[in-house]
LUMVO-183123 format. One record per residue: residue in three letters; y, z, x of N, C-alpha, C, O in turn. Coordinates in steps of 0.05 Angstrom, whole numbers, plus 5000, padded with zeros to 4 digits. Layout:
N
REC; type; ny; nz; nx; cay; caz; cax; cy; cz; cx; oy; oz; ox
REC; ALA; Y; Z; X; Y; Z; X; Y; Z; X; Y; Z; X
...
! end
This chain:
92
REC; type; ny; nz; nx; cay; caz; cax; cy; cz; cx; oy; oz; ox
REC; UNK; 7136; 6737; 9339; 7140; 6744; 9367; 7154; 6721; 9382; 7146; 6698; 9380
REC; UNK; 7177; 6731; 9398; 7191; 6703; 9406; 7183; 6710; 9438; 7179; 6731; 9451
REC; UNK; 7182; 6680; 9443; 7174; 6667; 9482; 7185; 6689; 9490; 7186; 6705; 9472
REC; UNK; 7191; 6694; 9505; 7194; 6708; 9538; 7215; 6684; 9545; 7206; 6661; 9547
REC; UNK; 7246; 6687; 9549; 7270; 6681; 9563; 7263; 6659; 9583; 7272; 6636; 9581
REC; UNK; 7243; 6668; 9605; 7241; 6652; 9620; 7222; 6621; 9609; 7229; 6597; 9614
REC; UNK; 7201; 6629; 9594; 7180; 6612; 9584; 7215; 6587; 9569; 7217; 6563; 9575
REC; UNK; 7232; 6601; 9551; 7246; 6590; 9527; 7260; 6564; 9546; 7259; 6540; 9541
REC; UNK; 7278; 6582; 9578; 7284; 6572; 9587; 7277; 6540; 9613; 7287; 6520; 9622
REC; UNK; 7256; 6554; 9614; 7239; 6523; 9630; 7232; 6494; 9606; 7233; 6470; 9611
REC; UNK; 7224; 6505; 9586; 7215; 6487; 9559; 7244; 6472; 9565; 7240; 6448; 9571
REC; UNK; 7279; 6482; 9566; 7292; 6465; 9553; 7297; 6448; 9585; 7303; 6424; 9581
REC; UNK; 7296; 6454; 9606; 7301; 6444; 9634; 7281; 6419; 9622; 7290; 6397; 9616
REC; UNK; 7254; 6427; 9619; 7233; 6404; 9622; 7244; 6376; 9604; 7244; 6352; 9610
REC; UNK; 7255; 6391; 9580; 7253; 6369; 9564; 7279; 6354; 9567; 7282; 6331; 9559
REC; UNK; 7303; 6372; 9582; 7327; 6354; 9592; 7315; 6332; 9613; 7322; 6308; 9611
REC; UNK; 7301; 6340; 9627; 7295; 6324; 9647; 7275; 6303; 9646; 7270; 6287; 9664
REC; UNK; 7264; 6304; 9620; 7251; 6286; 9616; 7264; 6270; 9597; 7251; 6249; 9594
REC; UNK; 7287; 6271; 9581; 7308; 6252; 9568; 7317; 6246; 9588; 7329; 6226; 9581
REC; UNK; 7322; 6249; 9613; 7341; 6238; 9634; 7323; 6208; 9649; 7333; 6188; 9660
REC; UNK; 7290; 6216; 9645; 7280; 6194; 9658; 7272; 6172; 9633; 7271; 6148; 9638
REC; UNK; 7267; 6182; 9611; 7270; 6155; 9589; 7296; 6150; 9584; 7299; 6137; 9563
REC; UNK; 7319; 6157; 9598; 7343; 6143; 9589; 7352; 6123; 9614; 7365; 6102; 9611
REC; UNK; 7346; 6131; 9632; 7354; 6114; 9649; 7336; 6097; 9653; 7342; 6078; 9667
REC; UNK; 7306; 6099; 9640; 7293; 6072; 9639; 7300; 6049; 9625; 7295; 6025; 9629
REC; UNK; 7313; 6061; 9604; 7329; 6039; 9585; 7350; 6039; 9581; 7363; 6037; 9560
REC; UNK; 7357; 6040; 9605; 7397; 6041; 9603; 7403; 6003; 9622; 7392; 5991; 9640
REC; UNK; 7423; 5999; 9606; 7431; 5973; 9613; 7448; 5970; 9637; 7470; 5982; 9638
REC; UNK; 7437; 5952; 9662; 7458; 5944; 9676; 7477; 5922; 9668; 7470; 5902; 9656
REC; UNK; 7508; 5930; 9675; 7524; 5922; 9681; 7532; 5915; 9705; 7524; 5930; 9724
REC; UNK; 7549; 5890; 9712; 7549; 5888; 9735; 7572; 5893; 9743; 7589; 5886; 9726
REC; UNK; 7582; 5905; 9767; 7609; 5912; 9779; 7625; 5878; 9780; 7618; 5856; 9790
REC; UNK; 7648; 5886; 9767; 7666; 5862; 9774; 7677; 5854; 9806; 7676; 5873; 9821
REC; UNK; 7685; 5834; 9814; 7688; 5828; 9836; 7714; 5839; 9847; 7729; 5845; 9829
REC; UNK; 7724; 5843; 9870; 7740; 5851; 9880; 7764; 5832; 9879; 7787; 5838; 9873
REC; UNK; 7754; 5802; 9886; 7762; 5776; 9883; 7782; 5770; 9853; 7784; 5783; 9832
REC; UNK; 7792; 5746; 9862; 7800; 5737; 9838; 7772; 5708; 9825; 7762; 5688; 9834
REC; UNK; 7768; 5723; 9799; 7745; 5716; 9790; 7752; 5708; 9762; 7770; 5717; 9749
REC; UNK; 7732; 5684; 9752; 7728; 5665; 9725; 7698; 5680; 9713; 7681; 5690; 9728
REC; UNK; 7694; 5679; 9686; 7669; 5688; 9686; 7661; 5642; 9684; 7676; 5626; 9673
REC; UNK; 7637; 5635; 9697; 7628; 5614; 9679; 7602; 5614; 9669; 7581; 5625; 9678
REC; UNK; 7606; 5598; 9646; 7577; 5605; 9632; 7554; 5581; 9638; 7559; 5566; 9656
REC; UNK; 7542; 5580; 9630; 7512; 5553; 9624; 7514; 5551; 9654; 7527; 5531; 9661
REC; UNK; 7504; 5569; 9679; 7498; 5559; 9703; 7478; 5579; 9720; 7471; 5575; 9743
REC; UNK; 7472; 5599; 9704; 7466; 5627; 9713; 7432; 5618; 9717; 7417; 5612; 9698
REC; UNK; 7425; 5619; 9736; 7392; 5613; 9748; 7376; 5637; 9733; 7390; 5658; 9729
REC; UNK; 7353; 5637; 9724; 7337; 5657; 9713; 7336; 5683; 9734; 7331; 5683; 9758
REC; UNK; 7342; 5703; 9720; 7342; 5730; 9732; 7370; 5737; 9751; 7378; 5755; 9766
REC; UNK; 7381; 5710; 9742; 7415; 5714; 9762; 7434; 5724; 9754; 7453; 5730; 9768
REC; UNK; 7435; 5729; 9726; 7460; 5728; 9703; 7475; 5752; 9711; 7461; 5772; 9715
REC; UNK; 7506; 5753; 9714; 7520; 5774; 9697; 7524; 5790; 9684; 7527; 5814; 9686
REC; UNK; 7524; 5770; 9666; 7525; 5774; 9632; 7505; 5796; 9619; 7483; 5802; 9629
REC; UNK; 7517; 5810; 9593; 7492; 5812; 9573; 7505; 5812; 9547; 7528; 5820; 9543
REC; UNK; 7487; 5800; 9529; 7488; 5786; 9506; 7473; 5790; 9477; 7453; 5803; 9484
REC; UNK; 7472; 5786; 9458; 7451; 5797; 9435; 7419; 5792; 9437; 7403; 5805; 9424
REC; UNK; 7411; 5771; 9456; 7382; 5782; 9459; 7373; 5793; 9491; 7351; 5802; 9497
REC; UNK; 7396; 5789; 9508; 7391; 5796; 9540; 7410; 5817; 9545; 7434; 5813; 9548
REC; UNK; 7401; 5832; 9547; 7424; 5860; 9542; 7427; 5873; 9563; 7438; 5895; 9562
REC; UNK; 7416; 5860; 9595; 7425; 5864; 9614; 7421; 5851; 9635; 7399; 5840; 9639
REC; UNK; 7444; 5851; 9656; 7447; 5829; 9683; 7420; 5826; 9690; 7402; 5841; 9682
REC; UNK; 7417; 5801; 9710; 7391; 5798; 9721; 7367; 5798; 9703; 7346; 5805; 9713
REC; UNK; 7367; 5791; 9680; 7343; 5791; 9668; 7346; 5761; 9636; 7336; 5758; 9614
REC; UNK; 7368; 5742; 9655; 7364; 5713; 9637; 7328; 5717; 9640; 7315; 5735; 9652
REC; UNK; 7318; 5695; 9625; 7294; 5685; 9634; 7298; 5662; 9629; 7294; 5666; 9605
REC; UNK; 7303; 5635; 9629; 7310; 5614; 9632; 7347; 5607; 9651; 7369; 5618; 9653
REC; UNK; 7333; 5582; 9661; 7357; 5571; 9683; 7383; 5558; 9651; 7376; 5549; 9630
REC; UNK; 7407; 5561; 9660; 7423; 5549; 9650; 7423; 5557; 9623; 7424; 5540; 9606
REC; UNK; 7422; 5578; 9618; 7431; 5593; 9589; 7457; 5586; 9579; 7474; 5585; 9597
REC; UNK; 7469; 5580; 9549; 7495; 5569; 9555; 7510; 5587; 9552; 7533; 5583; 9561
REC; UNK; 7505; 5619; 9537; 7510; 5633; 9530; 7508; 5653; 9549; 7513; 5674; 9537
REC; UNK; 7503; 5657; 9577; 7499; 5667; 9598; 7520; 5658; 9616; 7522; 5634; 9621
REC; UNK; 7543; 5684; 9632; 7556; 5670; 9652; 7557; 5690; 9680; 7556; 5715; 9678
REC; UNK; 7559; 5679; 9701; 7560; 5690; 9728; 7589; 5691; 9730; 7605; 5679; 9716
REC; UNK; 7594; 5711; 9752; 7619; 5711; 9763; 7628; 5689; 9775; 7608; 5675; 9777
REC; UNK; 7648; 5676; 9784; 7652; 5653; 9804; 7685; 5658; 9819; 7702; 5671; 9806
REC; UNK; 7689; 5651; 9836; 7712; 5650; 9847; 7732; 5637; 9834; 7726; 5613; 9829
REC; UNK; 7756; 5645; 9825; 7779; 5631; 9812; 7783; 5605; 9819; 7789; 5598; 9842
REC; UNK; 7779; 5584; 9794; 7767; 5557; 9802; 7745; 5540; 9817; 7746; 5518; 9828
REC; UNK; 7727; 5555; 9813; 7705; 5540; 9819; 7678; 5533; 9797; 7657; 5521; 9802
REC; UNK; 7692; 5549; 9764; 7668; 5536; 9748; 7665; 5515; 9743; 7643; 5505; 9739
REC; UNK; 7695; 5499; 9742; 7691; 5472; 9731; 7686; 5457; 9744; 7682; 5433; 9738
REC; UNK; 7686; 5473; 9779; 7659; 5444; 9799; 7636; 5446; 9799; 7622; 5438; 9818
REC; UNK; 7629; 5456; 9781; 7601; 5459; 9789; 7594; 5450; 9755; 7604; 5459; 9735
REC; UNK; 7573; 5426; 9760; 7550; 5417; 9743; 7549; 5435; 9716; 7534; 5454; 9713
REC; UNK; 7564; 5427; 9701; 7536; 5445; 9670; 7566; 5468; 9668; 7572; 5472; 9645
REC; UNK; 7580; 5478; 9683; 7601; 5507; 9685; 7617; 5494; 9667; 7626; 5471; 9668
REC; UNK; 7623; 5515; 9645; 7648; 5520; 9631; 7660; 5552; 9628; 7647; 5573; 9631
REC; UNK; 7682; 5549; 9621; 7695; 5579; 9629; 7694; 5581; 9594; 7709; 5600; 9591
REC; UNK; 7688; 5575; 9571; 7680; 5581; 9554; 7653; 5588; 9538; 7633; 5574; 9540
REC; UNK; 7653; 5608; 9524; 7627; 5612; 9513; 7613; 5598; 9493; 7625; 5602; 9471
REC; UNK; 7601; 5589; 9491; 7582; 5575; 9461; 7596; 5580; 9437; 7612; 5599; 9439
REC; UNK; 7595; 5573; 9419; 7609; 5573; 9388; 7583; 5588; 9374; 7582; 5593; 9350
! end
């Protein structure tokens, strides 16, 4: 004996809608690029400040340590290399 149309049809709403809230619990931010003219630099990004995402931080705002070297923030065109610890290259 098959469901009743309506019963078949609410089952698949429910379970769309419930892939919609475990996916966007684990969906990665990206961060919007700047409007600006922008450098990425790396090793300067304060914990929970980052950009970036990378093979174990796989999304912005969630470094957990200050000065990751492998972590970079946006910066205004020419200003990584004034700043302490900034390089416009990534780790080897």
């Amino acid at each position: 004996m098959k469901p009743p149309i309506d019963q078949t049809r609410s089952a698949v709403i429910t379970a769309a809608v419930l892939s919609l809230f475990s996916a966007s619990a684990s969906a990665q931010v990206h961060p919007e690029k700047p409007t600006y003219k922008y450098e990425k630099c790396y090793g300067v990004a304060r914990a929970g400040m980052n950009d970036c995402f990378f093979g174990s931080n796989s999304c912005a705002g969630t470094l957990a340590k200050d000065n990751d070297p492998r972590s970079w923030i946006y910066v205004p065109q020419g200003t990584c290399k004034k700043i302490t610890g900034g390089t416009l290259e990534p780790p080897k």
